[in-house]
C-alpha positions in Angstrom: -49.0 -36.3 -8.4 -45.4 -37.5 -8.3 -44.2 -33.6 -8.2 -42.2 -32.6 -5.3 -42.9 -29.1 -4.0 -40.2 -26.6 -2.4 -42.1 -24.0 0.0 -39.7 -21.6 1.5 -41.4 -20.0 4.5 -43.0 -23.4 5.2 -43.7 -22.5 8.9 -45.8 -19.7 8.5 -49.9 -19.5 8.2 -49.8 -19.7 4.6 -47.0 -21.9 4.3 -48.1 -24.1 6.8 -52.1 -24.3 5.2 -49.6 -24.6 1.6 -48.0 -27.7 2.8 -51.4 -29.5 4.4 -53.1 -28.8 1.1 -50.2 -30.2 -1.3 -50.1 -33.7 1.3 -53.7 -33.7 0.9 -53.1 -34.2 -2.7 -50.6 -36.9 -2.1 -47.7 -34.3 -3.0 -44.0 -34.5 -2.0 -43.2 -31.3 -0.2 -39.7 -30.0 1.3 -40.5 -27.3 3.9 -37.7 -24.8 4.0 -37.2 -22.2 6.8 -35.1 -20.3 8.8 -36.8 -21.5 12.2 -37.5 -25.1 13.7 -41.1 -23.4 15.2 -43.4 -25.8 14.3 -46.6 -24.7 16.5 -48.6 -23.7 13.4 -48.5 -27.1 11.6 -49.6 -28.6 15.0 -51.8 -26.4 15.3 -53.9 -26.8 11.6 -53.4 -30.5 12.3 -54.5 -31.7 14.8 -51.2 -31.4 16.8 -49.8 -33.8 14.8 -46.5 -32.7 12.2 -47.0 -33.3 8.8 -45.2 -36.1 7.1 -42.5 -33.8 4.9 -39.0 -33.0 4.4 -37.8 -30.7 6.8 -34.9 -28.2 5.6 -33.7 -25.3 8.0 -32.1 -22.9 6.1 -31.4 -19.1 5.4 -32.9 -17.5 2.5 -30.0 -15.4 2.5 -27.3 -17.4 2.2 -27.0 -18.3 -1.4 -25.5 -21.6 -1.0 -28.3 -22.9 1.7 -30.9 -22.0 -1.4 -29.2 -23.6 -4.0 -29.1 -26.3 -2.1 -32.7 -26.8 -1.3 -34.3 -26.0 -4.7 -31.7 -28.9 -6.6 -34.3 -31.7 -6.8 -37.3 -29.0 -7.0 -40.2 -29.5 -9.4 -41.8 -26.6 -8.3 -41.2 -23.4 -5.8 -44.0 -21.8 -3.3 -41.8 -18.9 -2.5 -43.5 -17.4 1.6 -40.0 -16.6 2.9 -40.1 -12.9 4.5 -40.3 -10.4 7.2 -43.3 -8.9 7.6 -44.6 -4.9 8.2 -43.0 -5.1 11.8 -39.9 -6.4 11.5 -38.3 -4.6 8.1 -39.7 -1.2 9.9 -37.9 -2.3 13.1 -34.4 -3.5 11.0 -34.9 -2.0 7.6 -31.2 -3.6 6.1 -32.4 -7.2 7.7 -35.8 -6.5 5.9 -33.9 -6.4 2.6 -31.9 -9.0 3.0 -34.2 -11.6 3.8 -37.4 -10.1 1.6 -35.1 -8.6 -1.2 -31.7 -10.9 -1.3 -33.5 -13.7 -0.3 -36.1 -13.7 -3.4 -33.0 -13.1 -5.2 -31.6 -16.4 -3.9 -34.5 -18.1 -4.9 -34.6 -17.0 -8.8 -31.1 -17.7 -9.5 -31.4 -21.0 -7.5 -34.3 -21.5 -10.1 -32.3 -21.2 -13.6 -29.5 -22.8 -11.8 -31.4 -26.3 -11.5 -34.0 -25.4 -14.4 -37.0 -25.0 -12.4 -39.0 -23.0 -15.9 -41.4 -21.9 -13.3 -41.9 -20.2 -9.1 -44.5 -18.4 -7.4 -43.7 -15.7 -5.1 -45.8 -13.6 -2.4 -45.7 -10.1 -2.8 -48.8 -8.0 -1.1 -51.3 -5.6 -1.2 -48.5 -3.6 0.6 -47.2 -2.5 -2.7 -50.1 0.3 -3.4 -50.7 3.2 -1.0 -53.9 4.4 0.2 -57.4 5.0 -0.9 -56.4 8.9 -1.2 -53.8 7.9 -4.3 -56.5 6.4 -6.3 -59.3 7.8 -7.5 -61.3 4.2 -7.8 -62.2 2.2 -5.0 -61.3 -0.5 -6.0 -57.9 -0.6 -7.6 -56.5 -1.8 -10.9 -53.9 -4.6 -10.7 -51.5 -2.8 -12.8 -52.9 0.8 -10.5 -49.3 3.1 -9.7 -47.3 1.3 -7.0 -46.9 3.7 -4.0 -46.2 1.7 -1.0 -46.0 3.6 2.5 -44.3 0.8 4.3 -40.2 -0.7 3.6 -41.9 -3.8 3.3 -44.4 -2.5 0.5 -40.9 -1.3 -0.7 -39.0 -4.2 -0.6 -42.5 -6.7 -2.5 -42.6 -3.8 -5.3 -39.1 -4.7 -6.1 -39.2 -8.2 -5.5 -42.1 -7.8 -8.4 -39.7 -5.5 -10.8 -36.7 -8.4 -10.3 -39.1 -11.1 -11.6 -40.0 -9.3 -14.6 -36.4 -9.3 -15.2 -35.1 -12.5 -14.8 -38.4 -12.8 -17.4 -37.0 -10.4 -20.1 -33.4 -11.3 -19.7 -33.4 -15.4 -18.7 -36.9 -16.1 -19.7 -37.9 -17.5 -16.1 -41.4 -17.6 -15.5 -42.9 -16.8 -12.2 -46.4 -15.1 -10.8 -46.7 -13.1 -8.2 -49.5 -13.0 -5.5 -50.8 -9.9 -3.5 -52.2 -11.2 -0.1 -54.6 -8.5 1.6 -55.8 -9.4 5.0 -54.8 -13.5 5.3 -57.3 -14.6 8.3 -57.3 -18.1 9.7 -55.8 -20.7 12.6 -52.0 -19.7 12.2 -52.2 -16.1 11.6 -50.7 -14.7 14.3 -48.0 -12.4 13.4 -48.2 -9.2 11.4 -49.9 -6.2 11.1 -53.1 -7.4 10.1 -53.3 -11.0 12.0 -55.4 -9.5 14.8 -58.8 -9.9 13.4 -57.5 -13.8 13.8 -56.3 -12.9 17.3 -59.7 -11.5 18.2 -61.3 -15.3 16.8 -58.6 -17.3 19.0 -59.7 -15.4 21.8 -63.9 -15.7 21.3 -63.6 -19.4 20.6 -62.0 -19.6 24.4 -64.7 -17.2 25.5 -62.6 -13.7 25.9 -63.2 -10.8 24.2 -60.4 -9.2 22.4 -60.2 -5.5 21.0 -57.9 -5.0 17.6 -56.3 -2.0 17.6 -57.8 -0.5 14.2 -60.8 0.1 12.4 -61.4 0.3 8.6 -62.2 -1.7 6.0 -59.9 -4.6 4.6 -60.3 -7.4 2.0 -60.6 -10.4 4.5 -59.0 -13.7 2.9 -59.0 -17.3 4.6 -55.5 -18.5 4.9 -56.3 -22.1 3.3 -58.0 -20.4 0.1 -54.5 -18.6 -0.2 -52.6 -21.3 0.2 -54.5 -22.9 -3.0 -53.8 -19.8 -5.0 -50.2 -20.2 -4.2 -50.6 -24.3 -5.3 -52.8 -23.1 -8.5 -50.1 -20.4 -9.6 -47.5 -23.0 -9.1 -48.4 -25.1 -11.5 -49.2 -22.8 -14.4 -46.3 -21.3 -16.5 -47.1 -17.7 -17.4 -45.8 -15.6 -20.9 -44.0 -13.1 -18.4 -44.2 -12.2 -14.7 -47.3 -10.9 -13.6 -48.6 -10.0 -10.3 -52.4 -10.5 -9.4 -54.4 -9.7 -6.9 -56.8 -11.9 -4.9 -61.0 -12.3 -4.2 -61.6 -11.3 -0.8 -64.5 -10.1 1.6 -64.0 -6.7 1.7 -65.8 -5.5 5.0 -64.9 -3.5 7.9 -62.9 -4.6 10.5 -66.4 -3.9 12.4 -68.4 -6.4 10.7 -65.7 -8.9 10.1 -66.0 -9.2 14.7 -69.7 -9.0 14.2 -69.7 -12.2 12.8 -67.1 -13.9 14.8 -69.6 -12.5 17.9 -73.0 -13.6 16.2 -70.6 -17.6 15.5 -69.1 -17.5 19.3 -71.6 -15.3 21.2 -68.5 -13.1 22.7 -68.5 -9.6 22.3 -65.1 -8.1 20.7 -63.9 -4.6 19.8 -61.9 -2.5 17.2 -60.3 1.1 17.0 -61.8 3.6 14.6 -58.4 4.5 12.3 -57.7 2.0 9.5 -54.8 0.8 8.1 -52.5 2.8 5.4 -53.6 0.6 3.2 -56.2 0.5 -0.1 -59.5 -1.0 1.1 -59.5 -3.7 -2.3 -57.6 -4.3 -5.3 -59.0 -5.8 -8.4 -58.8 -9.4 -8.7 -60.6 -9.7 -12.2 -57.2 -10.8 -14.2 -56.5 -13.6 -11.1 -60.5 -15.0 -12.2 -59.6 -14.5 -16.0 -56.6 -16.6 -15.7 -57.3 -19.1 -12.9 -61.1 -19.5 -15.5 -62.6 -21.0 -12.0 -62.2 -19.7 -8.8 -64.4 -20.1 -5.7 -63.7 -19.0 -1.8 -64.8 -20.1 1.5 -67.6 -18.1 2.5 -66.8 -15.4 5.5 -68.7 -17.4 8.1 -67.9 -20.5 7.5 -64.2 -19.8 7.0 -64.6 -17.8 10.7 -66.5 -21.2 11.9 -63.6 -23.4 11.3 -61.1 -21.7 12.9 -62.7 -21.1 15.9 -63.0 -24.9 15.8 -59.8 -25.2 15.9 -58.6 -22.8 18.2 -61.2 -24.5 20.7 -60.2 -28.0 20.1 -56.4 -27.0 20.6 -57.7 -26.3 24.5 
């Protein structure tokens, strides 16, 4: 497409699904990350590395940023640290989920990029008790339990900002539960952890119950790629389709696919079951998703083929 795409965060599950689905299109794509870990790119393809410009950098540091982006057509903005980390160092949580986004949208009107996507997450609502749908509203009271709920609710507010007072346009995308090869790190990666281990014939128990809104990491990844590439009026945030089943039902069909028997915990997560993804269909017009089983199929295959 003669574009070339910046994705900070490049060597995590959605960045690394992000830059395999942009080279598929015959995109130019500069991977930026803090890290030189590599083992989910090999792990989506094939063990081979994809064909891209490699950047390590800190999302912090103002300077490495600026750097990157000159040259930019568009930004996939992944960079962060997840539930685990910002609770275990809360000022290195804001720095690199906070500062680091930050970085990234002055980096933007710097080099005239008009337009970035960012992740946020379904982090940024509380639970099912503050809401009095079941399925929540996109623009439903933000009341995040966790830091990092915290710090994507202001990473949202700051691009609505840089909107109002530089007219930068940018969308934001709410991830629930991201499922697929390369998700494994974060709260919610086990239900991937529990398909690595029944394609290799072990059963696995997650630690949870519940219900969450399952999503496969490559239909993600294209959200990301779609929201890149269209300019918005403002900054909106959107939440995405998903399969939302219980944790229970999600390993019932990884068991009936590999024939291993897993197990889960009976608490769920602090977090809201489903939020509303009817403005992300409205604006995207159409929008289709892997089916459950067949998105469990394929990674399974490629846990398996990795052995």
């Amino acid at each position: 497409m003669g574009e070339r795409y910046l994705v900070t965060g490049a060597n995590g599950c959605i960045g690394a699904w992000t830059v395999k689905l942009l080279l598929d299109e015959g995109c130019e794509v500069v991977s930026f990350d803090l890290g030189a870990d590599e083992h989910r790119h090999r792990l989506i393809n094939a063990g081979q590395l994809p064909d891209i410009e490699w950047r390590q950098g800190d999302i912090t540091n103002a300077a490495d940023v600026a750097d990157v982006v000159a040259g930019a057509d568009r930004i996939i903005h992944l960079a962060a640290l997840q539930v685990p980390f910002c609770r275990d160092d809360p000022p290195r949580g804001a720095e690199v989920n906070v500062k680091g986004t930050v970085n990234v949208f002055e980096a933007a009107l710097a080099h005239d990029v008009p337009h970035l996507v960012q992740a946020s997450s379904i982090a940024v609502y509380g639970t099912n008790n503050d809401y009095s749908t079941a399925v929540v509203p996109v623009d439903a009271p933000r009341l995040p339990r966790t830091l990092y709920g915290v710090y994507k609710t202001a990473c949202e507010d700051l691009a609505r900002i840089y909107w109002r007072d530089h007219g930068l346009s940018s969308a934001a995308l709410r991830p629930h539960t991201v499922h697929g090869a390369g998700r494994d790190q974060g709260m919610t990666s086990q239900p991937t952890v529990a398909v690595e281990h029944a394609a290799n014939g072990q059963s696995y128990t997650v630690d949870y119950g519940g219900t969450l809104g399952f999503q496969y990491a490559p239909d993600i990844a294209r959200a990301f790629i779609e929201a890149s590439r269209r300019p918005t009026e403002a900054a909106p945030a959107f939440n995405l389709p998903a399969d939302t089943i219980s944790v229970r039902n999600f390993l019932d069909v990884v068991t009936d696919i590999t024939g291993v028997e897993l197990f889960c915990g009976d608490v769920g997560l602090d977090l809201v079951d489903e939020g509303a993804a009817d403005s992300w269909t409205e604006w995207v017009r159409e929008w289709s998703t892997t089916p459950l089983a067949d998105a469990i199929r394929e990674s399974a295959e490629i846990f398996s083929n990795r052995n």
